[in-house]
C-alpha positions as CSV (number, residue, x, y, z in Angstrom):
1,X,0.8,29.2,16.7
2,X,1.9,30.7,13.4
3,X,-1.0,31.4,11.3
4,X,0.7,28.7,8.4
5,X,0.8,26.1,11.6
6,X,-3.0,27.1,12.4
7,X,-4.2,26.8,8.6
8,X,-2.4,23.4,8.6
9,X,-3.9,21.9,11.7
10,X,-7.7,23.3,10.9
11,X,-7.0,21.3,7.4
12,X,-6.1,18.3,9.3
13,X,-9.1,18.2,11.4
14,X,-10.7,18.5,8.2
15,X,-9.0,15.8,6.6
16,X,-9.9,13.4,10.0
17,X,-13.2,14.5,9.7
18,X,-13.4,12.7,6.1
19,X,-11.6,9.8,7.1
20,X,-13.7,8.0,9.6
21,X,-11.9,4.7,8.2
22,X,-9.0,3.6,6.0
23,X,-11.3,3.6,2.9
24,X,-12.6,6.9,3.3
25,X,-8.7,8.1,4.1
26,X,-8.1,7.0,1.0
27,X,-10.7,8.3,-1.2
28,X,-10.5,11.8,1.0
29,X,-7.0,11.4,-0.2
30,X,-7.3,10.9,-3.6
31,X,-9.9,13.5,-3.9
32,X,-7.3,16.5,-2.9
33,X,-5.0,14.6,-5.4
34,X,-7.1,15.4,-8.7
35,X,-8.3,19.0,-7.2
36,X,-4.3,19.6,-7.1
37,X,-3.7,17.8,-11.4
38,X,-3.1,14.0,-10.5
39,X,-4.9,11.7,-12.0
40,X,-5.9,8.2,-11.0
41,X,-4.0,5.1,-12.4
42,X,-5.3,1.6,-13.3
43,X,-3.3,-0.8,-11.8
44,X,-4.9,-3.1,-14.4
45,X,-3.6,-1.0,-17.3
46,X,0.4,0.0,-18.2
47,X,1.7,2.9,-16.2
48,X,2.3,5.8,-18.6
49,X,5.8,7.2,-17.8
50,X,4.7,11.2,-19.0
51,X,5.8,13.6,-16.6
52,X,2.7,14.8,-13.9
53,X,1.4,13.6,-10.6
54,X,-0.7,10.0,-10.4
55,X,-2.0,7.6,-7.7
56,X,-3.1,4.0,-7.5
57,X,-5.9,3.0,-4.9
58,X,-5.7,-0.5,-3.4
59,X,-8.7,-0.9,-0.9
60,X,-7.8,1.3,1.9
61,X,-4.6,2.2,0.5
62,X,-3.0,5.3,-1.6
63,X,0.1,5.4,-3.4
64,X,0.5,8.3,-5.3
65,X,3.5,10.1,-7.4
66,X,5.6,13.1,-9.5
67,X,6.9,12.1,-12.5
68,X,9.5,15.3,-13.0
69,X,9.9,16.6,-16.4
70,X,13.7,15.3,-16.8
71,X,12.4,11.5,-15.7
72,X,15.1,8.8,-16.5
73,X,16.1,5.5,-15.1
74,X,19.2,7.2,-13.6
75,X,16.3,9.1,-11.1
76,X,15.7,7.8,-8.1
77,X,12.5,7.7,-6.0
78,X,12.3,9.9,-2.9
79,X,9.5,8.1,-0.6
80,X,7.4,9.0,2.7
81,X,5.9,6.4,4.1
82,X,2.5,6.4,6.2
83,X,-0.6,4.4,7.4
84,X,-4.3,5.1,7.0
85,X,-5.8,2.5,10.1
86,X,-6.0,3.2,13.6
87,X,-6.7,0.8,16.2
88,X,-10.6,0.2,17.0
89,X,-13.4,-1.9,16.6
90,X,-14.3,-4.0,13.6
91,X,-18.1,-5.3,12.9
92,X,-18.1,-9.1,13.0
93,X,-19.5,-11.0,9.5
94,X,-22.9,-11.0,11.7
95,X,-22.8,-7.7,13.9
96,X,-26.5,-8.4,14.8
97,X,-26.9,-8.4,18.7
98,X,-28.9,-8.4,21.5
99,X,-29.2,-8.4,25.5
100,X,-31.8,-7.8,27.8
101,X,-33.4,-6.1,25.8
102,X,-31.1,-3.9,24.6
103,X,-30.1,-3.8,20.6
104,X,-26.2,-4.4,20.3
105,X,-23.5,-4.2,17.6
106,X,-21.1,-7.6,17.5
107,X,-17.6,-6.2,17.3
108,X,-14.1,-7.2,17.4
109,X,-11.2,-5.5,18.6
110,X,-9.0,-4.0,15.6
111,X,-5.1,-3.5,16.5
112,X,-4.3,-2.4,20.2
113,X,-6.8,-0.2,21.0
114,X,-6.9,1.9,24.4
115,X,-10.1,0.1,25.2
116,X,-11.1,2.7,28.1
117,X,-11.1,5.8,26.0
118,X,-13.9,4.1,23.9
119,X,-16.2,4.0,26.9
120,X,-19.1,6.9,26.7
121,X,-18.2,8.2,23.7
122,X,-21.3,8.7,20.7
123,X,-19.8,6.3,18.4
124,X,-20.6,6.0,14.5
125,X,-19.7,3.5,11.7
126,X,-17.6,3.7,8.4
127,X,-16.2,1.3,5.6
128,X,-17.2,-0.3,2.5
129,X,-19.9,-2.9,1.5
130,X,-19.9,-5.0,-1.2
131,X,-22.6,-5.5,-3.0
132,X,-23.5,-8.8,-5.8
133,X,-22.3,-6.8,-8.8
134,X,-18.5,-6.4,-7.1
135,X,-19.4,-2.9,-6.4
136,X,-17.6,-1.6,-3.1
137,X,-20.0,1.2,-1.3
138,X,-18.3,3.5,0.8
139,X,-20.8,4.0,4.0
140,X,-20.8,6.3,7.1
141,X,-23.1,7.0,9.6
142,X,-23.1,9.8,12.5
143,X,-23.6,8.7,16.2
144,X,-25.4,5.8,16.5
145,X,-24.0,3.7,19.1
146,X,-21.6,3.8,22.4
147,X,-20.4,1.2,24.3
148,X,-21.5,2.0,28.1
149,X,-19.5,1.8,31.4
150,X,-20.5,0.0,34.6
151,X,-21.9,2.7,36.8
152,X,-19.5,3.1,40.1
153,X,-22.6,2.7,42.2
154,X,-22.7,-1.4,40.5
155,X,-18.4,-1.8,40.9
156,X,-17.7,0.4,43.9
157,X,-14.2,-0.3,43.7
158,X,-13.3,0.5,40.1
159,X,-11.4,3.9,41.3
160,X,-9.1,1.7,43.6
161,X,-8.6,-1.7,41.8
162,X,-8.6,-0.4,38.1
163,X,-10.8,-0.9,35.2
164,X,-10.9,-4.3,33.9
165,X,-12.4,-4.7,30.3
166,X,-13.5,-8.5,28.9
167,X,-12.9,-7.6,25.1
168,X,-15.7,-10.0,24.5
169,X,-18.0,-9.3,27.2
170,X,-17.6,-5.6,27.9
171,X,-17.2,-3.7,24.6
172,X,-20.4,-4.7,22.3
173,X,-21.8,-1.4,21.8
174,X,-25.4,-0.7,22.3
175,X,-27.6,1.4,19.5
176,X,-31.4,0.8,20.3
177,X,-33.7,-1.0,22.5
178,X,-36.1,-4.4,21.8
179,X,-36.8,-5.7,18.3
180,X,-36.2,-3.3,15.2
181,X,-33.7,-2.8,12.1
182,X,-30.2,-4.2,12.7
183,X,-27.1,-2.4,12.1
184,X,-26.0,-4.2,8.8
185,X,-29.3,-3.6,7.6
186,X,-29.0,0.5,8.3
187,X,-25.7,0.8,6.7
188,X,-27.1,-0.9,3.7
189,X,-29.9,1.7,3.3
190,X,-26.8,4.6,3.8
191,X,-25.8,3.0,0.3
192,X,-29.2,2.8,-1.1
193,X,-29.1,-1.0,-1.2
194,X,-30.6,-3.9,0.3
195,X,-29.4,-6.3,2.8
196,X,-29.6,-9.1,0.7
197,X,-27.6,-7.7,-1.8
198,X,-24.6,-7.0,0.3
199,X,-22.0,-9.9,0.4
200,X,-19.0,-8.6,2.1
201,X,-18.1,-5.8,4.7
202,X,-15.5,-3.9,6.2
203,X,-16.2,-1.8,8.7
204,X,-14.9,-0.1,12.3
205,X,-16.2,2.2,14.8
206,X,-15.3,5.7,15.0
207,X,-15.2,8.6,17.3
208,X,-17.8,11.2,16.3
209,X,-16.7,14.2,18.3
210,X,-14.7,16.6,15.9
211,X,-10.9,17.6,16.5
212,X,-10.3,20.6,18.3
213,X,-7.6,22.7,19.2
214,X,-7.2,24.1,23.3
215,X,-4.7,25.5,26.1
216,X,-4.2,28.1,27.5
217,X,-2.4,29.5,24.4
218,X,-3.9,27.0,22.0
219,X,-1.0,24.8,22.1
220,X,-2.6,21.3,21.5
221,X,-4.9,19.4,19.2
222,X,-7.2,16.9,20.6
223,X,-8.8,14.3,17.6
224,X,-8.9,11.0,16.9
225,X,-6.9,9.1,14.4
226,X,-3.9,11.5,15.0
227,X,-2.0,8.2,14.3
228,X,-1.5,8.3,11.5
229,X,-3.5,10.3,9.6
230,X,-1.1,13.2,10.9
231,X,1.2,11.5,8.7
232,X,-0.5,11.0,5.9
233,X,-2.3,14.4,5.4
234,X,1.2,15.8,6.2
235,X,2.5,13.6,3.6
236,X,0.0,14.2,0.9
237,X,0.3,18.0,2.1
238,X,4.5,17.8,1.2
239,X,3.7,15.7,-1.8
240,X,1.4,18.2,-3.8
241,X,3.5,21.1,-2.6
242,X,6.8,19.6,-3.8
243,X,7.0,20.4,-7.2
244,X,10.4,20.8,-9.5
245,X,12.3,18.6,-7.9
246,X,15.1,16.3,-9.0
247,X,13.3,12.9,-7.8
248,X,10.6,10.9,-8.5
249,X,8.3,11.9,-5.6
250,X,6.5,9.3,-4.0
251,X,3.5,9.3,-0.7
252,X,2.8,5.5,-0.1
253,X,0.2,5.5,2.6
254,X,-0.6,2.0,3.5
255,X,-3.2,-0.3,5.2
256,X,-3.5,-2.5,8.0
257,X,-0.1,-1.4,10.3
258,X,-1.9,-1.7,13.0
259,X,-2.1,-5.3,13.0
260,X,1.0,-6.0,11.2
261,X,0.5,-5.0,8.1
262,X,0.6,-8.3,6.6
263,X,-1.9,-7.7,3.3
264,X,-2.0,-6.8,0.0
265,X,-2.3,-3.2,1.0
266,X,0.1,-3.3,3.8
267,X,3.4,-2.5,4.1
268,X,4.5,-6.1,4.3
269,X,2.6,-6.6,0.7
270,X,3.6,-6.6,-2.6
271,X,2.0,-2.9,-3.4
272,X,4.9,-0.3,-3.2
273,X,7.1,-3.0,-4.9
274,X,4.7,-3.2,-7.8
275,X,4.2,0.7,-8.1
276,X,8.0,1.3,-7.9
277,X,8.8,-1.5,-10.4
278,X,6.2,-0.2,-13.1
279,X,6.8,3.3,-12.9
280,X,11.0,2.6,-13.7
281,X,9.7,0.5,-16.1
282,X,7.5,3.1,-17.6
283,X,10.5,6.0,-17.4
284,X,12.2,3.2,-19.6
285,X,14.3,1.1,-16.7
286,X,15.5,-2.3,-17.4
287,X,15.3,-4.5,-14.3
288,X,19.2,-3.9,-13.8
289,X,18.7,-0.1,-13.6
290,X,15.5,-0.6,-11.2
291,X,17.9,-2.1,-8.8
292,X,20.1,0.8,-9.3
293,X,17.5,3.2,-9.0
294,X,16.5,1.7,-5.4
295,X,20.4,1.7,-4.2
296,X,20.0,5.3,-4.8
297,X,16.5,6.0,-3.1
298,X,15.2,6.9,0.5
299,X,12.0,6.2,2.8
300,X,10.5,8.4,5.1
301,X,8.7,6.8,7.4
302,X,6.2,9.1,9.2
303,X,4.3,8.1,11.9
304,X,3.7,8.8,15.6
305,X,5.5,8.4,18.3
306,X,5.5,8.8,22.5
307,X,5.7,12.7,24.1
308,X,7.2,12.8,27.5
309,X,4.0,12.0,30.0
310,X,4.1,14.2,32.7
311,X,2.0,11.9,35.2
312,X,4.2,8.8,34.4
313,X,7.6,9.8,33.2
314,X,9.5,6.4,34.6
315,X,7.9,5.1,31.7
316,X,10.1,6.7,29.0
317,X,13.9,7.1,28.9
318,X,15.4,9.2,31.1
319,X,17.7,11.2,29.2
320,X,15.5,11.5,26.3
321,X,12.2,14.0,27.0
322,X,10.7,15.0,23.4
323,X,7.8,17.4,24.0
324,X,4.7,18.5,21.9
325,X,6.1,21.7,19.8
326,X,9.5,21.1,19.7
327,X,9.3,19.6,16.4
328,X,9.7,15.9,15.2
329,X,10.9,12.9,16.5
330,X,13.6,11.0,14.8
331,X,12.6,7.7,16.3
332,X,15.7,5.0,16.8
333,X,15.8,1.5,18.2
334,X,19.1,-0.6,18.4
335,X,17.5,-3.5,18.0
336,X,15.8,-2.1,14.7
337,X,12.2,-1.7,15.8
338,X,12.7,1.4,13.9
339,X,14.6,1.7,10.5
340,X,16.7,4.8,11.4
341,X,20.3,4.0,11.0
342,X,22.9,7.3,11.3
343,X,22.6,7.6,6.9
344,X,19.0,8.1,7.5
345,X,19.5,10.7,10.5
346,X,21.7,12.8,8.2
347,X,19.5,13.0,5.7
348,X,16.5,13.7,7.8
349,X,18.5,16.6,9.9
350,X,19.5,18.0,7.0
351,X,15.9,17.9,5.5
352,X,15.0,19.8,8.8
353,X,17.5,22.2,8.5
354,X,16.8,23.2,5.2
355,X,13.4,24.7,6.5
356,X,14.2,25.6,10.2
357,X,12.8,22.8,12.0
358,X,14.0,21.3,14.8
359,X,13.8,17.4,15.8
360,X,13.9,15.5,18.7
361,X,15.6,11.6,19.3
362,X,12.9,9.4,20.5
363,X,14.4,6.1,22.3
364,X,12.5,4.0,24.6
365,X,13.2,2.9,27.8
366,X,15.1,-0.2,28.4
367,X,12.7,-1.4,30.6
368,X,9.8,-1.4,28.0
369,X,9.3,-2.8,24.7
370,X,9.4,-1.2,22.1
371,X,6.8,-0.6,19.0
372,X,7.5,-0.7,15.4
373,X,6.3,0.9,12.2
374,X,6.0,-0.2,8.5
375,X,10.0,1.7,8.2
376,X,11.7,-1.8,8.9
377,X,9.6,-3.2,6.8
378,X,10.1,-1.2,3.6
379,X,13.9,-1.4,4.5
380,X,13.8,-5.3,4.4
381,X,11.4,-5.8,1.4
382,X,13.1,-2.8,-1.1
383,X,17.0,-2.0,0.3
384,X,15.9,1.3,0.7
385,X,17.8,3.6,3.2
386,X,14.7,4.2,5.6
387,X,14.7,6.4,8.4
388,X,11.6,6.7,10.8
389,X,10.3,10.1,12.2
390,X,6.6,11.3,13.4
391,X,5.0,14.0,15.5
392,X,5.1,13.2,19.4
393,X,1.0,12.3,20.8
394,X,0.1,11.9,24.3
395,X,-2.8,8.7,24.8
396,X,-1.6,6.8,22.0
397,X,-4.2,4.9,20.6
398,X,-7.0,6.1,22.3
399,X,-9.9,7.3,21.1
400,X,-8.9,10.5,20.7
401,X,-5.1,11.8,20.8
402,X,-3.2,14.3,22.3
403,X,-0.5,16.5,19.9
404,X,1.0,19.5,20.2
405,X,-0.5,21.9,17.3
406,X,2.5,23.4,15.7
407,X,4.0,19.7,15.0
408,X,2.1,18.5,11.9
409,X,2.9,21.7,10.1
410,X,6.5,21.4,10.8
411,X,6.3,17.5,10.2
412,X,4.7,18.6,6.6
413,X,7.5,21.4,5.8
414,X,10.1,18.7,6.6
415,X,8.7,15.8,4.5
416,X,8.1,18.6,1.7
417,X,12.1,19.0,2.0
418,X,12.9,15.7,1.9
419,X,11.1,15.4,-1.2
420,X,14.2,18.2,-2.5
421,X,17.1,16.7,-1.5
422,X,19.4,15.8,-3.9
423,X,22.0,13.3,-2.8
């Protein structure tokens, strides 16, 4: 691992460590924003047009952009794409519990969730609370909770009939033992408020246990939330590096893909559409040249996507094998799961190819479905040519991830170049 690669991946471990939950993704975000000269925007307030770097934050959503110093409204915007959520476990309104004796935490399943990889695991707790006055509390606690297995002594045949979870019945965590504070009540005292004055919450589990690099020649990077905040710290990374270019530079890193992304901070919402629309507007765009500047724009769409597994490779295509360190996947469907079309591979092997990086096709097998990612959406809602790439993991959407440690680097330098092309 090149010594760029390993600075790269110890930042994103960093950046994971910050971001327990979308909310925290996106203030972790934003804060590496104004230490590199954006400034926050008001979505309340006009847009001001003046060349620099500024961001919008919608709940657990970032947006942020480059105004270049030669902005007009014959510019076009040059997008990536991400999302800040990961499948887990989401506190119910009341997430007070109890069981024999044993303290619990009510939960629901967020997204699709490996719900084995949770098991054993020193769990913790992040979000927001909302207090009386409208005030939203960003909270996080360390390991408090961990939601048990059956000991193989109690369901001697677990290792030859598989592990079958009841998402109701089997994954309530447990955090403490007979009568004493519940959980709602602790993270209200984590924002120096009472109970009574919290009125809303939105908050999900979390794997406590920090990323960390291993192999025999440190090859991978085991953390959670590799999908997708690989993506969006790679993103951001691009994004603050890529200055002097022709485009108006845009990172929209959005909530709630994992279940579908149909919110006002998802990628099925209105929020990129608004950003897009008032910064034309602000660069002096009529509504005509808007349109025009879409017709001229493209998406990145970054996020993960399937390495070969070597333990159950009739699961994947066979003529198709992408491996951890071989560079991004350029992810295609023909049935449009994924937005790539062959405009959008051009562009994104040529991106590549400008820094030295290779890229892999990732196509599914036949056989299986196959997943999607908020690229076909941004296609349908804005026109824009979208083409959908990402680093290759191992254990999607468990608990913790498997990637191969040179990728996000790579997947950063690339994005960075796409950010320069010019036509």
């Amino acid at each position: 691992m090149s010594t760029p690669a390993r600075t790269h991946v110890a930042d994103l471990i960093d950046f994971v460590a910050a971001s327990p939950s979308s909310y925290h993704a996106a203030a972790e975000g934003a804060r590496r924003l104004v230490a590199a000269g954006f400034t926050e925007q008001s979505e309340a307030e006009p847009f001001s047009g003046e060349p620099g770097g500024r961001f919008v934050i919608r709940d657990g959503s970032l947006v942020a952009w480059r105004i270049p110093t030669t902005a007009s409204p014959e510019d076009r915007f040059m997008i990536v794409g991400t999302h800040t959520d990961s499948p887990s476990f989401k506190l119910k309104p009341d997430p007070a519990a109890a069981a024999q004796g044993w303290r619990q935490v009510a939960v629901e399943v967020y997204g699709g969730p490996l719900l084995n990889s949770w098991l054993d695991r020193e769990l913790g707790l992040a979000g927001r609370l909302v207090t009386a006055d409208g005030v939203s509390h960003l909270v996080r606690t360390g390991p408090i909770m961990r939601i048990p297995q059956l000991a193989i002594h109690l369901d001697r045949g677990v290792n030859d009939n598989g592990l079958t979870l009841s998402k109701q019945a089997h994954t309530q965590p447990v955090w403490g033992l007979a009568a004493g504070v519940d959980v709602l009540t602790h993270l209200a005292s984590t924002a120096e408020t009472s109970l009574g004055d919290v009125l809303g919450h939105d908050v999900v589990a979390y794997d406590t246990q920090p990323g960390q690099v291993f192999g025999g020649a440190d090859e991978f990077l085991a953390c959670g939330r590799l999908d997708n905040l690989s993506s969006v710290h790679a993103g951001l990374t691009a994004l603050i590096n890529a200055v002097d270019t022709e485009s108006i530079t845009v990172l929209a890193a959005f909530d709630h893909e994992e279940i579908g992304s149909g919110s006002r901070s998802g990628a099925a919402g209105p929020i990129l559409e608004d950003v897009l629309n008032r910064i034309a507007t602000s660069v002096g765009a009529t509504a005509e040249q808007y349109r025009q500047m879409l017709a001229r724009s493209f998406c990145v769409s970054a996020d993960t996507g399937h390495a070969v597994h070597p333990n159950y490779a009739g699961h994947h295509d066979p003529t198709h094998h992408p491996l951890p360190n071989r560079g991004p996947l350029l992810k295609l469907n023909a049935n449009q799961r994924y937005a790539t079309d062959a405009i959008g591979t051009a562009l994104w092997r040529r991106a590549c190819r400008a820094v030295g990086v290779e890229t892999q096709p990732f196509v599914s097998n036949n056989d299986m479905p196959c997943g999607s990612t908020i690229g076909p959406l941004t296609a349908t809602r804005l026109g824009i040519t979208t083409v959908d790439v990402g680093i290759a993991l191992l254990s999607m959407h468990s608990a913790r991830e498997l990637a191969g440690a040179d990728d996000p680097y790579q997947l950063s330098r690339s994005l960075e170049a796409s950010y320069h092309l010019v036509s």
